[in-house]
mmCIF file as gemmi writes it, N, C-alpha and C atoms, coordinates in Angstrom:
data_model
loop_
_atom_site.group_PDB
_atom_site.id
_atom_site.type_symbol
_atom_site.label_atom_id
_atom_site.label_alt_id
_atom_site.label_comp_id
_atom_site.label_asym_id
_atom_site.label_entity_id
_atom_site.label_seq_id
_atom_site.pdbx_PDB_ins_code
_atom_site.Cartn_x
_atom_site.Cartn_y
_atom_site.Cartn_z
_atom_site.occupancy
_atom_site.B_iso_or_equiv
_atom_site.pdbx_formal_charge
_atom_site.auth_seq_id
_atom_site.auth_asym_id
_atom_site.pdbx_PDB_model_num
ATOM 1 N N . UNK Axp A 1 ? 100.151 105.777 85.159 1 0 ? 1 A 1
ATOM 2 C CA . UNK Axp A 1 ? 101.213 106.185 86.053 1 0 ? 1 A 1
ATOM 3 C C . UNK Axp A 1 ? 102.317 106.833 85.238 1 0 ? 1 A 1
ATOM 4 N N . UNK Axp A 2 ? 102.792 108.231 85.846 1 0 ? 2 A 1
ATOM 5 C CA . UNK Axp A 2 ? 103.562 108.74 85.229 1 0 ? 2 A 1
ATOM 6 C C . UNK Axp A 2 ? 105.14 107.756 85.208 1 0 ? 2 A 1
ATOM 7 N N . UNK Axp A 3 ? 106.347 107.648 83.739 1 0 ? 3 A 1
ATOM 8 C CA . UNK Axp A 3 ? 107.065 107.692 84.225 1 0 ? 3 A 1
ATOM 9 C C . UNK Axp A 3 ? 107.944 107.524 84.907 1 0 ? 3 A 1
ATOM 10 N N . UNK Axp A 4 ? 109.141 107.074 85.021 1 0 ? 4 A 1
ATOM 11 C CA . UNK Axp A 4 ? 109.837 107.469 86.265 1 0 ? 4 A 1
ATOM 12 C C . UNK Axp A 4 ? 111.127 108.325 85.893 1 0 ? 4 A 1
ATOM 13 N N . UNK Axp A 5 ? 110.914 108.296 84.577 1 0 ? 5 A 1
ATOM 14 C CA . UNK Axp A 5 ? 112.375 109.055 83.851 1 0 ? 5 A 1
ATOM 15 C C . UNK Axp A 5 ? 111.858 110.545 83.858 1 0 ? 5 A 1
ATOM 16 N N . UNK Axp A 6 ? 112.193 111.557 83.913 1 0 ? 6 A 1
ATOM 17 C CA . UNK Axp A 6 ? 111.772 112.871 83.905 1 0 ? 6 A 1
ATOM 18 C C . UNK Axp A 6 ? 112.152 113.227 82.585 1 0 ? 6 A 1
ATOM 19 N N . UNK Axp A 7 ? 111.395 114.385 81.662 1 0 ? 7 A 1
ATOM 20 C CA . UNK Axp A 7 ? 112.228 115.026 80.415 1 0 ? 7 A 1
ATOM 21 C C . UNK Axp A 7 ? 112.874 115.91 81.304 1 0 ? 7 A 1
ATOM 22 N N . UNK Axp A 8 ? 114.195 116.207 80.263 1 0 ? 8 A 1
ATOM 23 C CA . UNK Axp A 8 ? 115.057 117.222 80.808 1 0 ? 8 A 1
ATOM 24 C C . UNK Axp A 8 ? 114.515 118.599 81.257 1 0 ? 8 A 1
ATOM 25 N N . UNK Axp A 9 ? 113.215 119.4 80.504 1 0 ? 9 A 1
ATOM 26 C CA . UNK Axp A 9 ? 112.582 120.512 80.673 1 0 ? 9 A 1
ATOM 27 C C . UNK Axp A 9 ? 111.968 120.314 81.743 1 0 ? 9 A 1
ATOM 28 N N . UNK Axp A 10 ? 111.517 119.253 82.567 1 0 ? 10 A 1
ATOM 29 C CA . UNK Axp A 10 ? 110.642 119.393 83.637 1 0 ? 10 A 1
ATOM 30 C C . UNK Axp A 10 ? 111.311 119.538 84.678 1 0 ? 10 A 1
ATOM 31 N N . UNK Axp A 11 ? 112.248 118.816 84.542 1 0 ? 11 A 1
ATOM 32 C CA . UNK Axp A 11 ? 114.047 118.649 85.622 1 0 ? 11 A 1
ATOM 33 C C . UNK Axp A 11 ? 113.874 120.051 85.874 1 0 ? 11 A 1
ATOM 34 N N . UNK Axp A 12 ? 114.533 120.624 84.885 1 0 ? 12 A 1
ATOM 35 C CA . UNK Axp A 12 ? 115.062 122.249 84.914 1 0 ? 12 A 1
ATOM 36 C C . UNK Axp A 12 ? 113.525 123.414 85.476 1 0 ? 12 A 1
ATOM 37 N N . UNK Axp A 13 ? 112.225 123.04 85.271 1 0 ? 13 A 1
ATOM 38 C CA . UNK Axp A 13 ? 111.262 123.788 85.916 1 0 ? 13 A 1
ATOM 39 C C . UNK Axp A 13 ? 111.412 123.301 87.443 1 0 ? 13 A 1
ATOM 40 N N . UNK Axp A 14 ? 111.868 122.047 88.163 1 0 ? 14 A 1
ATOM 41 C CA . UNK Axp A 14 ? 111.575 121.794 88.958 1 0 ? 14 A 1
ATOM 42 C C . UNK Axp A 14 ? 112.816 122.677 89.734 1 0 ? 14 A 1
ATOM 43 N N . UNK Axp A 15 ? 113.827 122.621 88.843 1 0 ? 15 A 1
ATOM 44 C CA . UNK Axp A 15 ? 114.794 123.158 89.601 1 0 ? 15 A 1
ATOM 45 C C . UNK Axp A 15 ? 114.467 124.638 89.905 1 0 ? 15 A 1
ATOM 46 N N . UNK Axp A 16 ? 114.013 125.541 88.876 1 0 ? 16 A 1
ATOM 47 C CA . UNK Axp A 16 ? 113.612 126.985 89.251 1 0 ? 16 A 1
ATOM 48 C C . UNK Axp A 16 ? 112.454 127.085 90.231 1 0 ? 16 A 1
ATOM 49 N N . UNK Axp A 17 ? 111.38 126.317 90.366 1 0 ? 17 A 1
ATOM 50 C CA . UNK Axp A 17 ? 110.315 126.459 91.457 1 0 ? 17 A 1
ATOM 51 C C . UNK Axp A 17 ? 111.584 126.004 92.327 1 0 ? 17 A 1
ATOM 52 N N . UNK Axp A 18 ? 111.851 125.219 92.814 1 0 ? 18 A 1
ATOM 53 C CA . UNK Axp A 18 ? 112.855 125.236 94.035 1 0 ? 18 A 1
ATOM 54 C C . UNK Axp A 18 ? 112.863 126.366 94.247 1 0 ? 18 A 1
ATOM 55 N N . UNK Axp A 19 ? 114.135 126.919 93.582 1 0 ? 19 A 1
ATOM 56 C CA . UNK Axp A 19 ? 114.441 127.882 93.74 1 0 ? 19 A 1
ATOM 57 C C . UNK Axp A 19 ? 113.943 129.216 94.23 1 0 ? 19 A 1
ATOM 58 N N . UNK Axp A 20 ? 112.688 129.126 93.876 1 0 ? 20 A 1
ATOM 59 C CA . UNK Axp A 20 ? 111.704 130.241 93.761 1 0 ? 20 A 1
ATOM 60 C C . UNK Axp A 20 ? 110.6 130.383 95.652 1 0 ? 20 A 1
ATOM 61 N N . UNK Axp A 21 ? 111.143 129.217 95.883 1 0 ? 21 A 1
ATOM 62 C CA . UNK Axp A 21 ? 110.647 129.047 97.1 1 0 ? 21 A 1
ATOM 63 C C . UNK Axp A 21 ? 109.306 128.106 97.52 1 0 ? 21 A 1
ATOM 64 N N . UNK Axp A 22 ? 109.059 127.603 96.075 1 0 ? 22 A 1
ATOM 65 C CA . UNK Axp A 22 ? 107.377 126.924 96.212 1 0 ? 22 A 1
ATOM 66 C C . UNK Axp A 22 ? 107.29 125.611 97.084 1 0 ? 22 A 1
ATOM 67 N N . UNK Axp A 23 ? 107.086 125.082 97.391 1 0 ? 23 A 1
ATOM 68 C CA . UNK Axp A 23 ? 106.251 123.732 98.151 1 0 ? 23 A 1
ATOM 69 C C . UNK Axp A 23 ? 106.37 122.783 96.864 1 0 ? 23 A 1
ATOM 70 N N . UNK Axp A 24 ? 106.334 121.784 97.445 1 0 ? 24 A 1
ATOM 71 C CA . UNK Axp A 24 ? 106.36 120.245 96.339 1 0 ? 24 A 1
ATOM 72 C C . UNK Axp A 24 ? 105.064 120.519 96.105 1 0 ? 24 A 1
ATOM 73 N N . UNK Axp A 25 ? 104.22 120.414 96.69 1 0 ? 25 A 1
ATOM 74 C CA . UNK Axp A 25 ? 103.145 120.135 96.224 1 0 ? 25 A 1
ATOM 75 C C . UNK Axp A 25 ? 102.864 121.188 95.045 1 0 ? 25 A 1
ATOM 76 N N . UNK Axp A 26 ? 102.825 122.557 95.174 1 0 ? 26 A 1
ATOM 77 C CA . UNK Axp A 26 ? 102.938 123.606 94.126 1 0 ? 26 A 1
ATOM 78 C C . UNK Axp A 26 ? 103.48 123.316 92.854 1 0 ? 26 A 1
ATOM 79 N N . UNK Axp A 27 ? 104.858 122.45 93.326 1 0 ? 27 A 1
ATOM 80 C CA . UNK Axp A 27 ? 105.855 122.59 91.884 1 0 ? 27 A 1
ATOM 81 C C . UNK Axp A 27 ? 105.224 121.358 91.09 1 0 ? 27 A 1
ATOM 82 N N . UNK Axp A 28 ? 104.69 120.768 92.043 1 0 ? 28 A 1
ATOM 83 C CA . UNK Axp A 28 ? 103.746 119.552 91.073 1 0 ? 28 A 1
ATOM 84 C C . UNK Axp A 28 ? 103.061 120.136 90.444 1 0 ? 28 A 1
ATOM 85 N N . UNK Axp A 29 ? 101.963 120.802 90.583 1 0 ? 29 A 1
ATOM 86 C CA . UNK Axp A 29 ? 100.947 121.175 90.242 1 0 ? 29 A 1
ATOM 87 C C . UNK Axp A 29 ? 101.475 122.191 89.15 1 0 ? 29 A 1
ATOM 88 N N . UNK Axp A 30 ? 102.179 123.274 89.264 1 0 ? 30 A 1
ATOM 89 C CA . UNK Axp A 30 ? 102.581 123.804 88.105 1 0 ? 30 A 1
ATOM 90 C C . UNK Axp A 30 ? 103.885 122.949 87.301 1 0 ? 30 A 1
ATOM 91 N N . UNK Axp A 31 ? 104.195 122.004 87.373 1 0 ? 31 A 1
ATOM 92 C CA . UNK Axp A 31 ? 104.824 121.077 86.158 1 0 ? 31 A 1
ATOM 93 C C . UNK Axp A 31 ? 103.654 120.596 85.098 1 0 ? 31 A 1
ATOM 94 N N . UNK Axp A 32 ? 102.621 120.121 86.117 1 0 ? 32 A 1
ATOM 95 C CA . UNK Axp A 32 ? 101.506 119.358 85.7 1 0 ? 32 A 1
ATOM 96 C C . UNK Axp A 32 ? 100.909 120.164 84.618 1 0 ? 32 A 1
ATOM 97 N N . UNK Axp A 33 ? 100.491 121.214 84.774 1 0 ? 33 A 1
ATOM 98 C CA . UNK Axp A 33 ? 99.952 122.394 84.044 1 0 ? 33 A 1
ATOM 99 C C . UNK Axp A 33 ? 100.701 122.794 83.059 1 0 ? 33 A 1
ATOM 100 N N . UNK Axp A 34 ? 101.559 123.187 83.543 1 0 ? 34 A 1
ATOM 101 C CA . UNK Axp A 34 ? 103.25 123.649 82.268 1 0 ? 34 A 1
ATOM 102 C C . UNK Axp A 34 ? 103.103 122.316 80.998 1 0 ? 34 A 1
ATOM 103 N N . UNK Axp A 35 ? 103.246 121.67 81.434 1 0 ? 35 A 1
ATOM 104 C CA . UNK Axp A 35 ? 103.312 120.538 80.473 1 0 ? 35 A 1
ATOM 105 C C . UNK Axp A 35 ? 102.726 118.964 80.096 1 0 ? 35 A 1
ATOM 106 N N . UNK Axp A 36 ? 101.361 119.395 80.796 1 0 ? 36 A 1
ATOM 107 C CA . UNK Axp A 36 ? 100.267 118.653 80.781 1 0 ? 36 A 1
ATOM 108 C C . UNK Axp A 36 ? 100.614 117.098 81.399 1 0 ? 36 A 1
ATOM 109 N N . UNK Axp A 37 ? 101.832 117.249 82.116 1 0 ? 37 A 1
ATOM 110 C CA . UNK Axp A 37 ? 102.107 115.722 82.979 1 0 ? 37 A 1
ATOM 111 C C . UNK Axp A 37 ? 101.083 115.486 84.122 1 0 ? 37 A 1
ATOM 112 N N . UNK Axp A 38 ? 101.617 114.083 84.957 1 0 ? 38 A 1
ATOM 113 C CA . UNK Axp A 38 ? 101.13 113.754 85.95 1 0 ? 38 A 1
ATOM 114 C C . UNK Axp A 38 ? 101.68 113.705 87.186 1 0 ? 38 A 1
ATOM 115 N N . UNK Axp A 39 ? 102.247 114.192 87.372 1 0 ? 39 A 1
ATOM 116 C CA . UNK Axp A 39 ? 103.341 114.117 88.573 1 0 ? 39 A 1
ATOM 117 C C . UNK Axp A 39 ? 102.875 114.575 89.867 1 0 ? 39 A 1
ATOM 118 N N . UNK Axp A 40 ? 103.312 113.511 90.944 1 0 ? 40 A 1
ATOM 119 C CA . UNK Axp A 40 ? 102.519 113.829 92.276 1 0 ? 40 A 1
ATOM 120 C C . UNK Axp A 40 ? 103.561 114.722 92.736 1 0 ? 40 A 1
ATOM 121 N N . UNK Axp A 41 ? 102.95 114.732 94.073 1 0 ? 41 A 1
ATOM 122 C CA . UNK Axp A 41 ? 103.83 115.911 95.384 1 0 ? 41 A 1
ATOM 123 C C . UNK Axp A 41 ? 105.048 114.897 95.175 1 0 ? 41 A 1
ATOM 124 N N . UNK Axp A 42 ? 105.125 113.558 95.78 1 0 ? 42 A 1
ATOM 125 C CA . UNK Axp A 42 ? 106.519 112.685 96.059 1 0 ? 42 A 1
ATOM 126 C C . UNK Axp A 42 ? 107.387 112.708 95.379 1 0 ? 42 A 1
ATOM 127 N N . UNK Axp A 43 ? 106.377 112.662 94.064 1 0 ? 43 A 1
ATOM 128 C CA . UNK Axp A 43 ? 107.597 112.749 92.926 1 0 ? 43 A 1
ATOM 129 C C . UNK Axp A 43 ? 108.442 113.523 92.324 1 0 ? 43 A 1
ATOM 130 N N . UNK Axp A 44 ? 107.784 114.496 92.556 1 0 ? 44 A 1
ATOM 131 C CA . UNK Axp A 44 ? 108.92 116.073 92.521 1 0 ? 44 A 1
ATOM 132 C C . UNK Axp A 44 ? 109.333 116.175 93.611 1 0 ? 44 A 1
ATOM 133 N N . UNK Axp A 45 ? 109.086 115.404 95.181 1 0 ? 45 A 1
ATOM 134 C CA . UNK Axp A 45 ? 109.911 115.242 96.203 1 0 ? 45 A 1
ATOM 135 C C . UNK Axp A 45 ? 111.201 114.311 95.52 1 0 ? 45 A 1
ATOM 136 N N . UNK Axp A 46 ? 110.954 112.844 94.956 1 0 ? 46 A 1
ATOM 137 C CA . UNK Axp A 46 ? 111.569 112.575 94.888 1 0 ? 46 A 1
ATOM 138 C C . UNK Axp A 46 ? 112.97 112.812 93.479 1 0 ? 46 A 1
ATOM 139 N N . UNK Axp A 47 ? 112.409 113.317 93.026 1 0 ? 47 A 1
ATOM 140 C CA . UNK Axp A 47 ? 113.293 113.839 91.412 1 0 ? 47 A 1
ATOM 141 C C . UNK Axp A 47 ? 114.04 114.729 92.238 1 0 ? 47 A 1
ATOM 142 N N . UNK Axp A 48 ? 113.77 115.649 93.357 1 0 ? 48 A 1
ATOM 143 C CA . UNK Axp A 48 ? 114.478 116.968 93.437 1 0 ? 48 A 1
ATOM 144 C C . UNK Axp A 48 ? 115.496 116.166 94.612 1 0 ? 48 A 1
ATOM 145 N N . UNK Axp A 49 ? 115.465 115.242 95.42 1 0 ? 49 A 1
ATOM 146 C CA . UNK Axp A 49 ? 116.006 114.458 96.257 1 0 ? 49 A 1
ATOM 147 C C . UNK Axp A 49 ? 117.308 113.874 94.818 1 0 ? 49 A 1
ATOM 148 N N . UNK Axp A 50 ? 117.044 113.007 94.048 1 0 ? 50 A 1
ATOM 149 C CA . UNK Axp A 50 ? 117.579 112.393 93.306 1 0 ? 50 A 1
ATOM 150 C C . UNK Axp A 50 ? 119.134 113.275 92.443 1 0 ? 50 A 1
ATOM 151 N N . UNK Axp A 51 ? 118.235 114.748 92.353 1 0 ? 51 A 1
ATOM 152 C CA . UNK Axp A 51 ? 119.278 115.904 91.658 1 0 ? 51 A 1
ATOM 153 C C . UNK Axp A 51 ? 119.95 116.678 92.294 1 0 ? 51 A 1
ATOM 154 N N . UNK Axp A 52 ? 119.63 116.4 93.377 1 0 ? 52 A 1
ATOM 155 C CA . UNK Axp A 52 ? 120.746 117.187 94.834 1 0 ? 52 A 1
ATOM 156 C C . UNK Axp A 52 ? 119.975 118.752 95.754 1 0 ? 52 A 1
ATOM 157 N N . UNK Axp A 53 ? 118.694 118.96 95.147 1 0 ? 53 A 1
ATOM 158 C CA . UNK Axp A 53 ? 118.018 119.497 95.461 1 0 ? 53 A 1
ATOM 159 C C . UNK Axp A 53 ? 117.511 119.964 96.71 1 0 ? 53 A 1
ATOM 160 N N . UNK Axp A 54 ? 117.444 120.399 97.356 1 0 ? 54 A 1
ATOM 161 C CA . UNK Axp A 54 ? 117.023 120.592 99.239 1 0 ? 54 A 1
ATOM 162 C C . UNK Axp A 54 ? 115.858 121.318 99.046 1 0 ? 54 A 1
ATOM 163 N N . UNK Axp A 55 ? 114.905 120.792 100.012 1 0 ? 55 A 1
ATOM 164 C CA . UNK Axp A 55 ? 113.697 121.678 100.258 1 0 ? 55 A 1
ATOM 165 C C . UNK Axp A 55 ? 113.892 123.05 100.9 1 0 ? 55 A 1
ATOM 166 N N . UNK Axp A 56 ? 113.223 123.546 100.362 1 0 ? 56 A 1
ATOM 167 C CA . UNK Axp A 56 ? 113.272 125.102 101.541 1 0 ? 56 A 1
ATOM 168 C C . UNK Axp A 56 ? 113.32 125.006 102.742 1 0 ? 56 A 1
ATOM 169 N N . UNK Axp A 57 ? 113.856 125.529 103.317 1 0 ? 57 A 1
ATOM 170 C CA . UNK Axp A 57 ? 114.077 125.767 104.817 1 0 ? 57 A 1
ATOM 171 C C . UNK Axp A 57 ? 112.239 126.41 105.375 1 0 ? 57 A 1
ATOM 172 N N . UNK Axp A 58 ? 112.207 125.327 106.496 1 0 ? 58 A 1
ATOM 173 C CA . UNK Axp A 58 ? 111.35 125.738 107.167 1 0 ? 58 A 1
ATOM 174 C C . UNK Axp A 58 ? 111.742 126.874 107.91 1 0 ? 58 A 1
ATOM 175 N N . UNK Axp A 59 ? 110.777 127.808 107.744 1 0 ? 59 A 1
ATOM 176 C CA . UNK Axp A 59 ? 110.556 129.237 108.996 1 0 ? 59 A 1
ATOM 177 C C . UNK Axp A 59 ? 110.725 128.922 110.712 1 0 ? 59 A 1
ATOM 178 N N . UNK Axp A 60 ? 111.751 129.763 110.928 1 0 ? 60 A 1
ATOM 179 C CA . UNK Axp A 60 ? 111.618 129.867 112.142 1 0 ? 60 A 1
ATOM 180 C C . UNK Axp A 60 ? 110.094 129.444 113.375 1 0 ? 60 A 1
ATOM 181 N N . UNK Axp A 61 ? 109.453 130.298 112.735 1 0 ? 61 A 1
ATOM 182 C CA . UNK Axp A 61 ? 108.201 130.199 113.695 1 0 ? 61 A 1
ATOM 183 C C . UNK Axp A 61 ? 107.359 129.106 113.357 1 0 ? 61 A 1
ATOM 184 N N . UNK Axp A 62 ? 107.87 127.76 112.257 1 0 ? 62 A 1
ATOM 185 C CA . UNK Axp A 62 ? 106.678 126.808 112.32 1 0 ? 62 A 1
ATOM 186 C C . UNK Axp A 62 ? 106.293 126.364 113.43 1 0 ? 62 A 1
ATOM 187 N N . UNK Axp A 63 ? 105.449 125.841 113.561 1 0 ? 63 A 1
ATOM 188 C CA . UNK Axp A 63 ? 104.569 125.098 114.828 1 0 ? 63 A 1
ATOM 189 C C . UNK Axp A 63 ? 105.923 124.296 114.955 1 0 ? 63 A 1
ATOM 190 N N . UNK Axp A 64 ? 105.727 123.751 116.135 1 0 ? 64 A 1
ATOM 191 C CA . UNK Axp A 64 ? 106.662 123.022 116.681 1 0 ? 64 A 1
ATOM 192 C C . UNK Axp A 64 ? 105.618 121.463 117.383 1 0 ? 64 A 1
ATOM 193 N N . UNK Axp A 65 ? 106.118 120.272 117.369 1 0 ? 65 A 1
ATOM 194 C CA . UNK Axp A 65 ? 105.602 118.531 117.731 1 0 ? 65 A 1
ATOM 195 C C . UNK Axp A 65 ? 105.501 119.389 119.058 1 0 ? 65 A 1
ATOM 196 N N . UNK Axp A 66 ? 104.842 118.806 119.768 1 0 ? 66 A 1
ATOM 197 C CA . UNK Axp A 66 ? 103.937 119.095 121.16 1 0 ? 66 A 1
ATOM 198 C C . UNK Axp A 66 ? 104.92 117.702 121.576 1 0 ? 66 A 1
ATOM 199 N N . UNK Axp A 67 ? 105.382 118.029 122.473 1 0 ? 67 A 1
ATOM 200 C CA . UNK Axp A 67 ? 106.183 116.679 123.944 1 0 ? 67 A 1
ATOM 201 C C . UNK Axp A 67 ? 105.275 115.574 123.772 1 0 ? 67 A 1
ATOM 202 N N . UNK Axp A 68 ? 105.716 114.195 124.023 1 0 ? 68 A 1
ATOM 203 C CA . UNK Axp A 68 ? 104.61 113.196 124.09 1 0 ? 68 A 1
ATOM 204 C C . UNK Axp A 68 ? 104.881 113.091 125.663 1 0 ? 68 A 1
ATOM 205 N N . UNK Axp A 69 ? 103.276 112.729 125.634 1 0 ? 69 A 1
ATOM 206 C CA . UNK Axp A 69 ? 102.735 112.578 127.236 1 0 ? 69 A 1
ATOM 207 C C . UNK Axp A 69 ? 103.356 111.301 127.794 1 0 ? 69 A 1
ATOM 208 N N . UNK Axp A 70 ? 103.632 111.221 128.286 1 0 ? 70 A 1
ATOM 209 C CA . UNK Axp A 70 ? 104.147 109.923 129.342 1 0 ? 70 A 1
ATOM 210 C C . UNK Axp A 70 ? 103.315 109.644 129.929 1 0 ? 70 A 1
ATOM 211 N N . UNK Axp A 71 ? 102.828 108.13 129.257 1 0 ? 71 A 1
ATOM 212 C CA . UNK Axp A 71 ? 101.481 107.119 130.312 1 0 ? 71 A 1
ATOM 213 C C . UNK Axp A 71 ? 101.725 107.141 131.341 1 0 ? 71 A 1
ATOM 214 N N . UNK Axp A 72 ? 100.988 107.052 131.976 1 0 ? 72 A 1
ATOM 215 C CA . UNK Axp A 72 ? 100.9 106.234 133.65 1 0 ? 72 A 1
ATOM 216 C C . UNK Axp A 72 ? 101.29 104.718 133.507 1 0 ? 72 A 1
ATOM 217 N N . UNK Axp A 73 ? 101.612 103.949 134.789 1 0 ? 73 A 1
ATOM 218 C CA . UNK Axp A 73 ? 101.917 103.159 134.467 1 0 ? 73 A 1
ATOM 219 C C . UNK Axp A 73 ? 100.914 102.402 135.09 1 0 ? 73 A 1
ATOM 220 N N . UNK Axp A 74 ? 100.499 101.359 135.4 1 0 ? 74 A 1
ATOM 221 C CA . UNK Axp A 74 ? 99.453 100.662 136.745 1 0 ? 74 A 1
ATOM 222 C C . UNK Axp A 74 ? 100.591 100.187 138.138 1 0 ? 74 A 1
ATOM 223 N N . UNK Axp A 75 ? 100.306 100.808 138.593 1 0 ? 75 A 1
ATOM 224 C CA . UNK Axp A 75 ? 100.605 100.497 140.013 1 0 ? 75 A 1
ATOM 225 C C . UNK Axp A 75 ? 100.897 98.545 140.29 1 0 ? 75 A 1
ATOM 226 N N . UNK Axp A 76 ? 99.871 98.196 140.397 1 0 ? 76 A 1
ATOM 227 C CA . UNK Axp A 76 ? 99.866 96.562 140.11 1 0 ? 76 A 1
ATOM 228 C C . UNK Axp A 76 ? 98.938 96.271 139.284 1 0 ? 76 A 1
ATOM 229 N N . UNK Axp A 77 ? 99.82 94.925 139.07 1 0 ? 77 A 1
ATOM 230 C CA . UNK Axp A 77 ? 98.644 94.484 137.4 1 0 ? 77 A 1
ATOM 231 C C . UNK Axp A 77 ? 97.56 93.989 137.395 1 0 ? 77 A 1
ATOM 232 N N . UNK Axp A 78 ? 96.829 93.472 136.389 1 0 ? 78 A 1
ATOM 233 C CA . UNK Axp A 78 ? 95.508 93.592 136.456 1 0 ? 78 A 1
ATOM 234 C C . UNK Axp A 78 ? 95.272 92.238 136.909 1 0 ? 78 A 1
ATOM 235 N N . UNK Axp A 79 ? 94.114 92.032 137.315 1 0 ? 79 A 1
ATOM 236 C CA . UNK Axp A 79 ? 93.798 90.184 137.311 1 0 ? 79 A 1
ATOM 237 C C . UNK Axp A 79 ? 92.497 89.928 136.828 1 0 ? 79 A 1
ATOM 238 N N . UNK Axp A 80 ? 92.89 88.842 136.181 1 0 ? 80 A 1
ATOM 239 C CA . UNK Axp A 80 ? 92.164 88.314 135.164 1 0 ? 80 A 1
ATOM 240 C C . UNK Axp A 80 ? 90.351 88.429 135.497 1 0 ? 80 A 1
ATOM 241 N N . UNK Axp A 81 ? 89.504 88.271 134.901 1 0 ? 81 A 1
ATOM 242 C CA . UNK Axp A 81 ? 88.594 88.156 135.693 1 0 ? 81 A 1
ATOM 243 C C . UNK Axp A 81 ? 88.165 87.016 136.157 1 0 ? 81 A 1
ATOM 244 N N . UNK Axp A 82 ? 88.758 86.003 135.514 1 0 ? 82 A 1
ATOM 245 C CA . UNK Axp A 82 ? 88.512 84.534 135.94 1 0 ? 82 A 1
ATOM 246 C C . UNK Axp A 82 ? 88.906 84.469 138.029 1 0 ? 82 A 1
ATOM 247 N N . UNK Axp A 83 ? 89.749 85.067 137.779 1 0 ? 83 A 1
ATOM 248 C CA . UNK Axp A 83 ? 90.931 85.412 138.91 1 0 ? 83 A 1
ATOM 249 C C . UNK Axp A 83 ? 89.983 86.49 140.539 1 0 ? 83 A 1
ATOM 250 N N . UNK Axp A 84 ? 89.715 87.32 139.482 1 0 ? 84 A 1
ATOM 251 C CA . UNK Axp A 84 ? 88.537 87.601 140.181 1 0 ? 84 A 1
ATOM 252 C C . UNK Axp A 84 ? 87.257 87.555 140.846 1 0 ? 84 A 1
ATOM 253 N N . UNK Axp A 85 ? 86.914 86.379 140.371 1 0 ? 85 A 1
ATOM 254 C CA . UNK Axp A 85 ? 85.38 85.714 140.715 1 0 ? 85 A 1
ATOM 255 C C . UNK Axp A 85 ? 85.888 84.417 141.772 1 0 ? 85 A 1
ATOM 256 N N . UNK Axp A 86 ? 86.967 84.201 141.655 1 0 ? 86 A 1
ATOM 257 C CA . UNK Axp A 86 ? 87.296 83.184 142.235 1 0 ? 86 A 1
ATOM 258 C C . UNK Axp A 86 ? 87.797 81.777 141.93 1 0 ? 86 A 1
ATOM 259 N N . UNK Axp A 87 ? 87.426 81.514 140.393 1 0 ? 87 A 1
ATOM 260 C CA . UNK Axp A 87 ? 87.699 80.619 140.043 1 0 ? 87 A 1
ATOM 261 C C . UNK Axp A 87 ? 88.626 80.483 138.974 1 0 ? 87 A 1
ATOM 262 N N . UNK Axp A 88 ? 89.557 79.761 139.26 1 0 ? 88 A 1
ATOM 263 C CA . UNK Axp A 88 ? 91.02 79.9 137.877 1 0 ? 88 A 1
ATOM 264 C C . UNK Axp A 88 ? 90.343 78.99 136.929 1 0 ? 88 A 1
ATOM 265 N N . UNK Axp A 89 ? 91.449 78.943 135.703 1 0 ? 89 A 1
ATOM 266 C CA . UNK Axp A 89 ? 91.217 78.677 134.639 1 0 ? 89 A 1
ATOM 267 C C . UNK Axp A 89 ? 92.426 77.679 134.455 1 0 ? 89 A 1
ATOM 268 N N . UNK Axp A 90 ? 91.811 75.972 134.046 1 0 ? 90 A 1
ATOM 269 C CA . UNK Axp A 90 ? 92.564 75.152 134.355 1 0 ? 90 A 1
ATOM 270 C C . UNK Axp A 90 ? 93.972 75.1 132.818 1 0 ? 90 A 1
């Protein structure tokens, strides 16, 4: 497990991919490469969170959450099947 202290050079790459417009996941992957670390997506989520960093602005036209459906409700409730056959349950 990588870490949790960053070197200062990886700080400063993370800060120019920011900049540059890339995806966490990207800037992982080229830290990783740059300097043969291990660093996940979160963690260059979270280092760039930690240094005051903001993700890129999502595009206008991303997909947008779809409304959640509103269940039905039951009319009246159910009965048991004990309830149903006729005979309760002592």
């Amino acid at each position: 497990m990588q870490s949790s202290t960053w070197v200062p050079e990886h700080s400063q790459a993370l800060r120019e991919y920011v900049a540059k417009g890339m995806s966490h996941s990207e800037i992982a992957d080229a830290i990783n490469s740059r300097f043969g670390s291990a660093y996940s997506r979160n963690a260059a989520i979270g280092r760039g969170r930690r240094i005051g960093l903001t993700a890129p602005d999502r595009p206008e036209d991303a997909p947008k959450r779809p409304p959640k459906a509103e269940t039905q409700r039951l009319k009246t409730p159910r009965l048991r099947a004990a309830e149903v056959e006729g005979t309760k349950l002592a």
